[in-house]
C-alpha positions, 0 to 999 in steps of 0.5 A: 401026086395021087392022093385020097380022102377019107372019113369015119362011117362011125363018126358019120352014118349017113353016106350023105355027111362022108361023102360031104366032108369028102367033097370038101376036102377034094376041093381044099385040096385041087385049089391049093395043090400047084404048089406042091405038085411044082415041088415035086416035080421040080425035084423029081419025085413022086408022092401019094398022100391020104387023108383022113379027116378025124373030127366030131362035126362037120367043120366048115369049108373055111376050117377045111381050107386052112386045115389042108393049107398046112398040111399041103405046106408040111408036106412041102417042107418034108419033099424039100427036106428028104430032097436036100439030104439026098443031094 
């Protein structure tokens, strides 16, 4: 699975503030990604996600982990949906 991150250089000037949230997103991401990627591979398939963190303030690691946490699991459910439609 491929994947990006990205944020808002409206919302956040400083390249150091981006570059955090970034950062943080990369790490929620590469700790909860196995799951996913086994699904995946399981079903044979392939994926690229990017995502776009949207708020004002930097949130904290915790928040990020749980905002990626759902997500990981709402793409999950959509690879096992399209999957089961296709069979």
């Amino acid at each position: 699975m491929q994947s990006g991150f990205g944020t808002s250089a409206k919302k956040f000037k400083r390249a150091v503030e981006r570059n955090r949230i970034k950062r943080l997103m990369r790490e929620a991401y590469r700790l909860q990604k196995k799951s996913l990627n086994d699904t995946l591979q399981n079903r044979d398939r392939s994926m690229a996600a990017f995502f776009i963190y949207t708020g004002n303030t930097i949130d904290t690691y915790d928040v990020i982990y749980k905002a990626m946490q759902a997500c990981l699991k709402k793409l999950e459910k959509i690879v096992n949906e399209i999957t089961d439609a296709d069979s």
